[in-house]
C-alpha positions in Angstrom: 22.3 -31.7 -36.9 21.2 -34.6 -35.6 23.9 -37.4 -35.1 22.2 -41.0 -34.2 25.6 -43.0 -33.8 26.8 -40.1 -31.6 24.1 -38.2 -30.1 26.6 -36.5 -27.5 28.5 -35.2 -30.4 26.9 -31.8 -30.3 27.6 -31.6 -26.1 31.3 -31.8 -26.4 32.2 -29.1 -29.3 34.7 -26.7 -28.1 34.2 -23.1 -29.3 35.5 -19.7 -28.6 32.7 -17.3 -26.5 32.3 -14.5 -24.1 29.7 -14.2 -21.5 28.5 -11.5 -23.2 28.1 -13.1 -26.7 26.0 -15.9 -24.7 23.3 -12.8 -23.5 20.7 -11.5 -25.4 20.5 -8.0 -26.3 17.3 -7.3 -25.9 17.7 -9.5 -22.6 15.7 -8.1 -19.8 18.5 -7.7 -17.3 20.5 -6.1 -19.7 17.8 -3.5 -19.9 17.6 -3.3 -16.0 22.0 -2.6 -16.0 21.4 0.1 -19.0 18.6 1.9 -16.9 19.5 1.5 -12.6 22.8 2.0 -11.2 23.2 0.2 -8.3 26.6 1.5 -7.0 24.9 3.5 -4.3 24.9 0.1 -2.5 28.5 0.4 -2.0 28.3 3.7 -0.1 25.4 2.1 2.1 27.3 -0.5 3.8 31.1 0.2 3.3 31.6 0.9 6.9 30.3 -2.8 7.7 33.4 -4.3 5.5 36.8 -4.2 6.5 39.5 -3.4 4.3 42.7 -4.5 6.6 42.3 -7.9 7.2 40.1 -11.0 6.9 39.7 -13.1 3.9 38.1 -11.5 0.4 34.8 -10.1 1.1 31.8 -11.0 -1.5 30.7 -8.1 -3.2 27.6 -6.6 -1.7 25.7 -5.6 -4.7 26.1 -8.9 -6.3 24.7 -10.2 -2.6 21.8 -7.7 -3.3 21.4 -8.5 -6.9 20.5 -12.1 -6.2 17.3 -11.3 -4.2 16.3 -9.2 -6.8 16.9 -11.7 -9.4 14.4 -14.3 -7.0 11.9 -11.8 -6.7 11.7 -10.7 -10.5 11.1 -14.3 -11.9 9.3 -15.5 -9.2 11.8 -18.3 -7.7 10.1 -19.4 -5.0 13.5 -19.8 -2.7 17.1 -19.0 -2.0 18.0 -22.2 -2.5 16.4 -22.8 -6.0 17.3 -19.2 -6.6 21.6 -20.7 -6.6 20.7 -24.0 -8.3 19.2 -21.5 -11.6 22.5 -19.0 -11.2 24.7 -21.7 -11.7 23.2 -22.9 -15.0 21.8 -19.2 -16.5 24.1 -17.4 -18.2 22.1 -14.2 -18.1 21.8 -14.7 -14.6 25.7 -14.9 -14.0 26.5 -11.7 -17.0 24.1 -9.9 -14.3 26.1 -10.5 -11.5 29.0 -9.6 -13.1 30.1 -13.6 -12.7 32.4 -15.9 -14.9 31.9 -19.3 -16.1 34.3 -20.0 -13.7 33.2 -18.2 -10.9 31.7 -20.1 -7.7 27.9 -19.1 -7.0 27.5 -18.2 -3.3 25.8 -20.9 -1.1 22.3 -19.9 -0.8 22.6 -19.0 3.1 25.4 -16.3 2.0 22.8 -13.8 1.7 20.8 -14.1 5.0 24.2 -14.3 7.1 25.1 -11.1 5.1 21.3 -9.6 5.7 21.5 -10.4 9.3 25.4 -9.1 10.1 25.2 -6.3 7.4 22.4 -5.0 5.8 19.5 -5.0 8.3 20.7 -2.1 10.5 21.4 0.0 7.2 17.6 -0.7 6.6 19.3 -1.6 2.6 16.1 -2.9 0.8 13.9 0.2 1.7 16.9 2.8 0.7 16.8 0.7 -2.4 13.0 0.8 -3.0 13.8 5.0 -2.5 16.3 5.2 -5.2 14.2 3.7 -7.7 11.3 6.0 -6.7 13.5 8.7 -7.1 14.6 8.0 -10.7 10.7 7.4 -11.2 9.7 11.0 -10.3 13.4 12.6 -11.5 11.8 10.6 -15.0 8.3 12.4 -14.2 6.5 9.4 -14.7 4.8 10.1 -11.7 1.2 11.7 -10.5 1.1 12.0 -7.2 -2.4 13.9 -7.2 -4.3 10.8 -7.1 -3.1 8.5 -4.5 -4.5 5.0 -4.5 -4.4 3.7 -1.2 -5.0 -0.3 0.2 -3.8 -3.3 2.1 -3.5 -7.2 1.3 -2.7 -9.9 3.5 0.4 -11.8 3.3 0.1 -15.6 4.3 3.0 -16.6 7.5 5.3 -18.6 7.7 3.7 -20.0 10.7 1.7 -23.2 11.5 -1.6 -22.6 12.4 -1.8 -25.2 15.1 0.7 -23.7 17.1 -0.2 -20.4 19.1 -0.5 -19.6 23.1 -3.2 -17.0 24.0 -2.1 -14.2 25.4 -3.5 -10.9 27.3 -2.5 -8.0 24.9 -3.1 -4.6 25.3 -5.5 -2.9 22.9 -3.5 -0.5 20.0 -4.9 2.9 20.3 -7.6 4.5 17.7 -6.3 6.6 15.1 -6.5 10.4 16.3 -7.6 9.3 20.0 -5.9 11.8 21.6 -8.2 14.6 20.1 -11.3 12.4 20.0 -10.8 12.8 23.8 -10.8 16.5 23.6 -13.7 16.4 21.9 -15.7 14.6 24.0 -14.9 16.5 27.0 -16.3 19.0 25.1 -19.0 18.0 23.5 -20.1 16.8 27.3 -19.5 20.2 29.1 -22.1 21.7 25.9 -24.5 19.5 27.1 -23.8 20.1 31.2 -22.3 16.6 31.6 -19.5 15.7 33.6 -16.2 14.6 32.2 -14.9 10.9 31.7 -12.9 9.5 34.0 -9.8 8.4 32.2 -9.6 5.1 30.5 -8.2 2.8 31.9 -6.2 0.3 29.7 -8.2 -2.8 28.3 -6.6 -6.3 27.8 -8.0 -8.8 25.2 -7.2 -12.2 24.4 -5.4 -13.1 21.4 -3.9 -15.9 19.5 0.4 -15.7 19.4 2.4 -17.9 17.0 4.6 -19.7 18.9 6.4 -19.8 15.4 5.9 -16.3 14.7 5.2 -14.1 17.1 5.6 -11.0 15.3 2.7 -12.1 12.8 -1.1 -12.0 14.1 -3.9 -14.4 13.4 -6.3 -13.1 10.9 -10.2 -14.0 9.8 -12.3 -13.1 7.0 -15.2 -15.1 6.6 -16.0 -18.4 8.4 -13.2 -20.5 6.5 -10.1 -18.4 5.8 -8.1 -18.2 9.6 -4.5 -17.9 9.7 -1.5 -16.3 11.0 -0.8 -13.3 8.5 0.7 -10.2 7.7 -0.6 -7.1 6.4 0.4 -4.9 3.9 -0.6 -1.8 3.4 0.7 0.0 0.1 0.6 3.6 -1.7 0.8 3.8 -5.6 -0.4 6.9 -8.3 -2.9 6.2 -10.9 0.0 5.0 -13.1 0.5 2.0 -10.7 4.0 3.3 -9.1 4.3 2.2 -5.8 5.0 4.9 -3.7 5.3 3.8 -0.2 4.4 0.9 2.1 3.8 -0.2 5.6 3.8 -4.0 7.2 1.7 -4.7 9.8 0.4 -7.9 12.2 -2.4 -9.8 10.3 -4.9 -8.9 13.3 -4.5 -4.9 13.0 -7.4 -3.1 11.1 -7.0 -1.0 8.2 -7.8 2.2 9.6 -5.3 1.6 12.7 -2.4 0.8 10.3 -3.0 4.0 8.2 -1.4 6.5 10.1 1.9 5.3 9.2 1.5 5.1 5.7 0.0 8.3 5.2 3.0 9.6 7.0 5.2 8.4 4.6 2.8 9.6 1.3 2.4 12.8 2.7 5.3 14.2 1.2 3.9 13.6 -2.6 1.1 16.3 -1.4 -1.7 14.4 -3.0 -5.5 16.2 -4.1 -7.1 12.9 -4.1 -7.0 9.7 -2.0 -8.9 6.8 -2.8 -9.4 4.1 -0.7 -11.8 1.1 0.1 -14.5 1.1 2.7 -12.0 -0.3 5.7 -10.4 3.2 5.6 -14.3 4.8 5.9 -14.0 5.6 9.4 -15.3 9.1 10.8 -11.5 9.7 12.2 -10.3 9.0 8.7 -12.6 11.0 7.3 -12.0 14.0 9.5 -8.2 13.9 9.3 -8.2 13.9 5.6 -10.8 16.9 4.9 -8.6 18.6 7.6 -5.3 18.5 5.7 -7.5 19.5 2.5 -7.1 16.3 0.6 -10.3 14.8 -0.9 -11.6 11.2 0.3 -13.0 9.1 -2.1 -15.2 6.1 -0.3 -17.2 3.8 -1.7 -21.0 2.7 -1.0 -21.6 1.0 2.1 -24.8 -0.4 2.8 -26.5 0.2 6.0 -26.0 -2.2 8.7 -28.9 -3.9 11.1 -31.2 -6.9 10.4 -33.4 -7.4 8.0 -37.2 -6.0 8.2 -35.9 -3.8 10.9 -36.0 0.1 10.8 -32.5 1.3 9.6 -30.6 4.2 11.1 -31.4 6.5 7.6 -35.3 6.4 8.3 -34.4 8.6 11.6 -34.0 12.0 10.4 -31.3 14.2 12.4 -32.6 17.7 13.4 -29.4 19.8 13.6 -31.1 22.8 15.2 -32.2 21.0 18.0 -30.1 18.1 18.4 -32.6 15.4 17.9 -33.5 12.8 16.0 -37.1 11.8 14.4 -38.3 8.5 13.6 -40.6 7.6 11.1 -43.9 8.4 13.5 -42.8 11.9 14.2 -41.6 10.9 17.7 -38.7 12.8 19.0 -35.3 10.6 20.3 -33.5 13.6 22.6 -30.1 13.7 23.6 -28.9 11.6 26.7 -25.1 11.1 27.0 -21.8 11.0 24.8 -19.6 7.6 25.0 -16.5 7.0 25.4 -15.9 6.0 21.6 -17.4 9.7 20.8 -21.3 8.7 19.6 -24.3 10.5 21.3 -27.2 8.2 22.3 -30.9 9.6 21.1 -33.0 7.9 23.5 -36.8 7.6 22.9 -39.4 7.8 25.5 -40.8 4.1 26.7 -44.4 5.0 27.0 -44.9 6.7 23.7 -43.0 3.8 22.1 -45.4 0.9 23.8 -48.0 2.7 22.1 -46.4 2.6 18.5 -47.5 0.9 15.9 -43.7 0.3 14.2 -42.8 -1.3 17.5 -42.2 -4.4 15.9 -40.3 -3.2 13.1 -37.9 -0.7 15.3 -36.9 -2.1 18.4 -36.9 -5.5 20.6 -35.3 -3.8 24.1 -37.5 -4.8 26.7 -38.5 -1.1 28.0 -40.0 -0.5 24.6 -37.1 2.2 23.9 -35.2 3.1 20.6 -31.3 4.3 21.1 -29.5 5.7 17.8 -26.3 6.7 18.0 -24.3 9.3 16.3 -20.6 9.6 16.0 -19.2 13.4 17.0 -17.4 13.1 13.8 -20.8 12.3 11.7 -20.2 15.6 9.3 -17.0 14.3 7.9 -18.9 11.5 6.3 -21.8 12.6 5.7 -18.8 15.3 3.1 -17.8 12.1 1.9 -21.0 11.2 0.9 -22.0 14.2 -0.8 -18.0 13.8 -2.7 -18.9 10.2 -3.8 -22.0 11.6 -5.9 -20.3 14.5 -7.3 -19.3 14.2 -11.4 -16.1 12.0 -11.9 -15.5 10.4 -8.6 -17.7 6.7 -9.2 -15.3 6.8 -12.4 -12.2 7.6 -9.9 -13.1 4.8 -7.2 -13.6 2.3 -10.7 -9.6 3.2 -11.3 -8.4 0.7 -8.3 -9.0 -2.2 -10.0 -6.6 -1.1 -12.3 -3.8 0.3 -10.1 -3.7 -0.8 -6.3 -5.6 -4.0 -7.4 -3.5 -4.5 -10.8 -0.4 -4.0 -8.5 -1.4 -6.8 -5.4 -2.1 -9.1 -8.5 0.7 -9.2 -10.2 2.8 -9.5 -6.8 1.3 -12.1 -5.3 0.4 -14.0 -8.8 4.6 -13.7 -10.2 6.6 -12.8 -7.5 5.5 -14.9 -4.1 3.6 -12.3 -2.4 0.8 -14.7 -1.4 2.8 -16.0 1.2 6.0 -15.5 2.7 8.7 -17.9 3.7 10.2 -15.0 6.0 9.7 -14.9 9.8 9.8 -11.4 11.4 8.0 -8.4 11.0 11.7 -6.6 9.7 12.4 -9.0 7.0 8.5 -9.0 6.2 9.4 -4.8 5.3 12.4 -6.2 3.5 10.5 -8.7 1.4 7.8 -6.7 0.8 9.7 -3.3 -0.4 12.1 -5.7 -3.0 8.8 -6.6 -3.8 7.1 -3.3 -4.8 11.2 -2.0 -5.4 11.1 -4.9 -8.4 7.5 -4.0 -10.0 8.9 -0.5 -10.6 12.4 -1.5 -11.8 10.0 -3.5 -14.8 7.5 -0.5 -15.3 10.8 1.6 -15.4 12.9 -0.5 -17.7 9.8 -1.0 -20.2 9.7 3.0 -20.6 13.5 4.1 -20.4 15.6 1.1 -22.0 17.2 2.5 -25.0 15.2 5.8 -25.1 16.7 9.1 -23.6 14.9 11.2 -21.1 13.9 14.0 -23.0 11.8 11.1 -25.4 10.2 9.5 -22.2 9.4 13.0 -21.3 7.7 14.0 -24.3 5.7 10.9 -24.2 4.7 11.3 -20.8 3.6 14.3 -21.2 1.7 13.7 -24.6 -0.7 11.0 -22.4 -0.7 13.6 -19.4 -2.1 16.5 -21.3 -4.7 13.8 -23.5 -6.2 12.6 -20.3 -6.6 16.4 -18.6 -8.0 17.3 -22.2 -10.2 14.4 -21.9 -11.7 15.4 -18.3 -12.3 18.9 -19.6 -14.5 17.9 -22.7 -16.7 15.4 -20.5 -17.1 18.6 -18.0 -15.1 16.9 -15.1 -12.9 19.2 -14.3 -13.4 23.4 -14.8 -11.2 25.6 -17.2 -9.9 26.7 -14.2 -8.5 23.7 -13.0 -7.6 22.2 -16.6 -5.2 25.8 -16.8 -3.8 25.2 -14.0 -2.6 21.4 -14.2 -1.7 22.0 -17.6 1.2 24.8 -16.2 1.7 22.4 -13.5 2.6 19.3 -16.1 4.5 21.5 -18.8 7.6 22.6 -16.7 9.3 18.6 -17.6 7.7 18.8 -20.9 10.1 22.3 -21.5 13.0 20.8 -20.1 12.7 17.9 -22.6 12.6 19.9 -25.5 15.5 21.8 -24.2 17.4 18.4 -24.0 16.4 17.7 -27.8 17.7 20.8 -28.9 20.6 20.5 -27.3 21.5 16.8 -28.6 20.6 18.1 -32.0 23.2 20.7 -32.1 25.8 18.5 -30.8 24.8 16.0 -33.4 24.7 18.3 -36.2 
């Protein structure tokens, strides 16, 4: 009612509440209580409190709740983060805080982080136990892995960098590259390499950040960055991450992820053309799992020959250019590519001179990586039936996911300095993204309904594949055996609440 005379008459009413009666029902964070138990915490970091002396401690998974509560609604500090605790009352029923309670000052959490919960490695145990519940749920596929990275903007100025000598980060699988250019040199009667000596190159440091690493795409984008480099299903779970310095390469950063996704023993793996390496490519036909690689159009300059219009000659180990002129074997590099040399004086003579080469002895060089097979398989994989449809499913799972993080919850830059708290930031991140995905499915339901649903969608999209002919009976059999063990299990938990009901 509106009260002109006294228009503060409505502010000073006294009534009779709870904290409780002031919440929602259909709140959200009373959906994310119902559905994640977060007591673990207390068993994470109990030896870091002491129990004999000292004042009151806070309790630690009120310290981790406010983070999450930041990184949920996208509250771009800690400090703005208190200031909307301190009014909210959903915010305060969450963290299990009276009217009357004090809110923390906002540097409670990073002395905590810094003292407490960075040793115990706390965000990435927490980004675990709601993976767990997420495959315990079976609302996961880990057959079709979806793999990519996105840079994270530093919290470093630009303007402020020394350059430094820094040794070069070794290739992914060097170590057997090496073996098998020793010998693939002693086939051809060549003598071994000397070993490598290490190789220094000058980069950019932050003087702010040290830990990050200056990173360029295009003529106009240059900063100090981070890289992320994340794992999610074709569901868009993320299942496992990896921070790295702006300035390292996809394909040198993926070891470590793929260590950590290995576990979910995945059929396919779909990534982007900065993972199309020949080492890549190798590795993953090697541990049986299928690449899927986009196009990639040939390099070189315009109106020039391009490497496709030599034809390889596997029998004799020679290339053939478009004249029918032979390019024989010379040497193998050091970075594992055989050189096809031409000879000069037929060359001179050739009419595509123009169009092929511009070296002053008139002589063609193509190269042709050791590893050349392995992508040449993912070549012929990338035309077989269903896998242009496969690649098409990033934009709406590794994509989806980088977009909603950096567009709601501050992944497009970081306020954090440090590669560590970069993890940190990054897993409550990804942690957060399946606490809503898992909330959305399980608030209010009980297992054994998630469990039929899940497996109702399951078994429509194998069905689906099998009536377009992408997948044989074969296969259709046995994924459907694979998927009905959960979807047994939930009927057995309906029949049991039935009887107890009844």
């Amino acid at each position: 009612m509106l009260h002109k005379e006294k228009p503060d008459y409505n502010r000073n009413q006294y009534g009779f509440y709870t904290l409780d009666d002031l919440v929602p029902i259909d709140h959200f964070l009373r959906q994310v209580d119902e559905v994640i138990d977060f007591n673990f915490i207390y068993e994470l970091v109990e030896d870091t409190y002491s129990t004999d002396n000292g004042r009151p401690s806070l309790d630690p998974v009120m310290l981790v709740k406010i983070p999450l509560i930041q990184c949920l609604y996208g509250i771009r500090s800690m400090r703005q983060t208190i200031k909307e605790i301190e009014v909210n009352m959903a915010y305060r029923w969450f963290l299990g805080l009276t009217l009357d309670d004090r809110v923390p000052h906002f540097t409670t959490y990073g002395k905590n982080y810094s003292r407490r919960f960075q040793e115990k490695e706390l965000i990435s145990e927490i980004f675990s136990r709601i993976l767990n519940q997420t495959l315990r749920a079976g609302l996961i596929d880990p057959s079709e892995i979806f793999v990519d990275g996105t840079h994270i903007k530093a919290a470093a100025n630009n303007h402020k960098y020394t350059k430094q000598l820094v040794e070069q980060q070794a290739k992914f699988m060097s170590d057997q590259l090496e073996l098998e250019i020793d010998l693939d040199r002693k086939k051809q009667a060549k003598k071994s390499l000397k070993p490598a000596e290490s190789e220094a190159k000058e980069k950019k440091v932050s003087t702010t950040d040290p830990e990050s690493g200056w990173f360029h795409k295009g003529e106009h984008k240059e900063v100090f960055a981070y890289s992320a480099q994340v794992a999610c299903d074709k569901h868009g779970w993320a299942l496992a991450y990896t921070v790295e310095a702006g300035n390292i390469h996809d394909s040198q950063a993926f070891p470590t992820l793929f260590s950590k996704i290995e576990p979910f023993q995945p059929h396919y793996l779909i990534a982007d053309a900065g993972y199309k390496t020949p080492s890549i490519a190798k590795f993953l036909l090697d541990q049986n799992i299928t690449p899927v690689f986009p196009y990639t159009r040939p390099r070189g300059k315009k109106g020039k020959l391009r490497p496709k219009d030599f034809i390889y000659d596997e029998y004799f180990d020679c290339y053939l250019c478009p004249e029918n002129q032979e390019l024989t074997y010379r040497t193998t590099t050091r970075e594992g590519y055989r050189e096809y040399k031409s000879d000069p004086k037929i060359c001179a003579q050739c009419p595509l001179l123009s169009v092929c080469t511009e070296s002053r002895n008139h002589q063609k060089v193509v190269t042709r990586h050791i590893w050349k097979e392995a992508l040449e398989i993912c070549e012929d994989i990338r035309h077989q039936k269903g896998m242009k449809e496969l690649y098409q499913k990033r934009k709406e799972t590794i994509e989806r996911l980088f977009g909603t993080a950096k567009e709601y919850h501050n992944l497009r830059y970081t306020r954090e300095r440090g590669k560590s708290k970069m993890e940190d930031k990054v897993g409550l991140t990804l942690a957060c993204l399946n606490i809503k995905k898992l909330v959305k499915m399980m608030a209010g339901k009980p297992f054994y309904f998630v469990q039929i649903c899940q497996f109702s969608l399951h078994f429509a999209s194998l069905f689906r594949k099998y009536k377009k002919r992408q997948t044989s009976k074969m296969k259709f059999v046995y994924n459907l055996k694979r998927s009905s063990g959960f979807f047994f299990v939930s009927i057995l938990y309906l029949l049991i609440s039935w009887q107890k009901h009844f």
